[in-house]
C-alpha positions in Angstrom: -44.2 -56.6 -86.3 -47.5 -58.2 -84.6 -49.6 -55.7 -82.4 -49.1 -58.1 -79.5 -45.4 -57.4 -79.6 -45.4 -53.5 -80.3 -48.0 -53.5 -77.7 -45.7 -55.7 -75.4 -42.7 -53.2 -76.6 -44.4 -50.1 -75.9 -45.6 -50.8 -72.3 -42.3 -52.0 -71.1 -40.8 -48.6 -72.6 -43.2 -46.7 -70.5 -42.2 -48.5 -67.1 -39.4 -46.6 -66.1 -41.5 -43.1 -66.6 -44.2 -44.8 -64.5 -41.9 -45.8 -62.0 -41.0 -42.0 -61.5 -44.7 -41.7 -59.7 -43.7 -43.9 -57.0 -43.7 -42.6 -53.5 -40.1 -42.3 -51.9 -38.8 -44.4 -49.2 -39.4 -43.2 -45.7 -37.0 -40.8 -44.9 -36.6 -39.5 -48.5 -39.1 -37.2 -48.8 -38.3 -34.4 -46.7 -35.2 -33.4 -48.8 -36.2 -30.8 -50.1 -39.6 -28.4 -50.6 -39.5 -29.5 -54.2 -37.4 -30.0 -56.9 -34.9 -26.9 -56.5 -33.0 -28.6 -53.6 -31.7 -31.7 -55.2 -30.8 -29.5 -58.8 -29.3 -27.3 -57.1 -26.7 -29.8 -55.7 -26.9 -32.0 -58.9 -25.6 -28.5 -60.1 -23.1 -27.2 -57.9 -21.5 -31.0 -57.7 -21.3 -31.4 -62.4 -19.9 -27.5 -62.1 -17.1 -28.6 -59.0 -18.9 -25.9 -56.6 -19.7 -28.2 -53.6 -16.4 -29.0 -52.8 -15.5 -25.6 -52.3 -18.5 -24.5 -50.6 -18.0 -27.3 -48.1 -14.2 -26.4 -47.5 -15.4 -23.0 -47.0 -17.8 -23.3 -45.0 -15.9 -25.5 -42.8 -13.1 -22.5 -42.7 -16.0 -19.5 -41.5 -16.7 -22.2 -39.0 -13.3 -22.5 -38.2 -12.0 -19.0 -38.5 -15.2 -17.1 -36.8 -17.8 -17.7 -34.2 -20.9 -18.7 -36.1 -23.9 -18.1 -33.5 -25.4 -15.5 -32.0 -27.6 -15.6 -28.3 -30.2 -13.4 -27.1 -31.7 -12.4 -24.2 -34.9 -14.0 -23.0 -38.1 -12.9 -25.3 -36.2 -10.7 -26.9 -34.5 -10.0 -30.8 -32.1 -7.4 -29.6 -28.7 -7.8 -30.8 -25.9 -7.0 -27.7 -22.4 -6.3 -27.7 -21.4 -9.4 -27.6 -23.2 -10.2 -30.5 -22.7 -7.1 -32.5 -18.9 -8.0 -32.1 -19.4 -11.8 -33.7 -21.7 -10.3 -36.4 -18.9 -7.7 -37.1 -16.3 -10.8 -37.4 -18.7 -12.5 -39.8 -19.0 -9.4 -42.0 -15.2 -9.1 -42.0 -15.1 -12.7 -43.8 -17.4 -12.4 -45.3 -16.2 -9.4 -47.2 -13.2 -11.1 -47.7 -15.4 -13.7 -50.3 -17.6 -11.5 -52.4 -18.5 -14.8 -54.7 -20.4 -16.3 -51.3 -23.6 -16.2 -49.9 -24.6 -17.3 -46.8 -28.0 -18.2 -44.6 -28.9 -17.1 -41.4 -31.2 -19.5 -38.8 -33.0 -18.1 -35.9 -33.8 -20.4 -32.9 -35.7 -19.7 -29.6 -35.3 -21.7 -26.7 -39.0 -24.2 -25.5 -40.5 -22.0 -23.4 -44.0 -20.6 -24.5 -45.6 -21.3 -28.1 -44.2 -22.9 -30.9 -46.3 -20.5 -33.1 -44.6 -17.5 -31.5 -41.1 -18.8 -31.2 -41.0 -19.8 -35.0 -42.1 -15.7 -35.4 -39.1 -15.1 -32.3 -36.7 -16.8 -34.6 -37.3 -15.1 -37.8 -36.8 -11.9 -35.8 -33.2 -12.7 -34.5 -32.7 -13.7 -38.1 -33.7 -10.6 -39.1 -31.8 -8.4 -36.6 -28.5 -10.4 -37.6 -29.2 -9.9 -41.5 -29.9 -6.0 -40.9 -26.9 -5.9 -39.0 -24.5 -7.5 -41.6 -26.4 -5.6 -44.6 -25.1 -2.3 -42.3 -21.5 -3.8 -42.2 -21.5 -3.9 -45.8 -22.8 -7.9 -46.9 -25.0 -7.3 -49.8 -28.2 -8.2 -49.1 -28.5 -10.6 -52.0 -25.7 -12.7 -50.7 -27.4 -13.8 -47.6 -29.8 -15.8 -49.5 -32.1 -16.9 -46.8 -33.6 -16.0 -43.2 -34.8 -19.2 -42.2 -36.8 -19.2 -38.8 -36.6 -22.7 -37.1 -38.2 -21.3 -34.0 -38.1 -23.9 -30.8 -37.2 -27.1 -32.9 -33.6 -27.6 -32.7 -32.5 -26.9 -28.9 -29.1 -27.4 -28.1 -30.0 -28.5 -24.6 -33.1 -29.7 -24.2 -35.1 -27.6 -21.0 -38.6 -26.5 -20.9 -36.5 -23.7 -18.6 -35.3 -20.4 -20.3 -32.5 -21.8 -22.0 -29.5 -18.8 -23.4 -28.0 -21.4 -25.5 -31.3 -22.5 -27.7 -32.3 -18.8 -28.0 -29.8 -18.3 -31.1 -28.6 -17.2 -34.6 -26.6 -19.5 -36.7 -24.8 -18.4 -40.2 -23.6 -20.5 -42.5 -22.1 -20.5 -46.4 -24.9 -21.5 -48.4 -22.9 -21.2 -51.9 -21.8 -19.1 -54.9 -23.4 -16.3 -56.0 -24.5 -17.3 -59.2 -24.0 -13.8 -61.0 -20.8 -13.3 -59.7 -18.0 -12.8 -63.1 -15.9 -15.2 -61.3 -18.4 -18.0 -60.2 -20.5 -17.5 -64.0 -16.6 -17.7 -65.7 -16.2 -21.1 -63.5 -12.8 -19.9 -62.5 -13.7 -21.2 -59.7 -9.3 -21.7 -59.0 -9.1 -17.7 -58.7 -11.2 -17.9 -55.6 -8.2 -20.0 -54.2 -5.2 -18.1 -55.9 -6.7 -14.4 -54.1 -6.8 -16.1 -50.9 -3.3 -17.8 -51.3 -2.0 -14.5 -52.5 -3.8 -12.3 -49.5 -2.6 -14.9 -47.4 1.0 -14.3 -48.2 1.0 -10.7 -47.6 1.9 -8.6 -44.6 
């Protein structure tokens, strides 16, 4: 073969691995903090996970209340919210194979600095609180502080609302026997059969 041609041969091989340096589209590159993200869901959707973390997390959203408000400047959990966080524990019990993640907010008023630190706090307080109803600590995979940047109504006012927790399923736990099995239908067939009794 002449060197032109292997030459020729060689560089157009090495296009599409040169092509992986490109930067993203706008808009693309704040998926993820790296490459766990998007593996993680190329994972759970070739193993048939994400469907059923989606339908259950749309039941816990449908079956308990999924946020948590504070008082002003404060992380203290209430009765109000102790009684939510004790209906969340009670599902979540009821799923051993699931972990969940817990956001704190704060509402706008003060520094964004302090509210991200405000937020983490509440997250906190509701993952202490869970641990003590019996949720392994493991299964609440993160505490994710968002501080003041998602309001729900948007007020430079004290705002009871925007000063929040927020759970949701995050996925399996990966050492659970019947996640790592991928009997993933016994997760159904408990609840079908729970379901049916008394």
């Amino acid at each position: 073969m002449p060197m032109t041609r292997r030459f020729l041969l060689t560089a157009l091989a090495a296009l599409p691995v040169a092509a992986c340096d490109r930067p993203l589209p706008m808009g693309e590159q704040g998926l993820s903090d790296g490459l766990g993200a998007p593996t993680d869901h190329n994972l759970r959707v070739q193993t048939g996970q994400l469907p059923y973390v989606m339908n259950l997390g749309e039941r816990f959203a449908e079956e308990v209340p999924t946020t948590v408000n504070f008082a002003f400047d404060s992380a203290a959990l209430d009765g109000q919210a102790r009684a939510i966080l004790d209906r969340q524990a009670a599902w979540m019990r009821q799923f051993p194979e699931l972990s969940f993640r817990v956001f704190g907010h704060a509402d706008l008023v003060g520094d964004s600095a302090y509210n991200r630190r405000l937020g983490l706090r509440r997250a906190q307080a509701a993952v202490a609180y869970l641990r003590r109803r019996g949720v392994g600590r493991a299964r609440l995979e993160a505490v994710v502080s968002l501080g003041d940047t998602q309001p729900l109504i948007f007020t430079q006012e004290r705002e009871r609302q925007n000063r929040r927790v927020v759970t949701e399923v995050s996925g399996f736990m990966q050492r659970h026997p019947t996640v790592m099995s991928g009997q993933y239908a016994a997760i159904i067939h408990r609840e079908y059969i729970e379901s049916a009794a008394p």
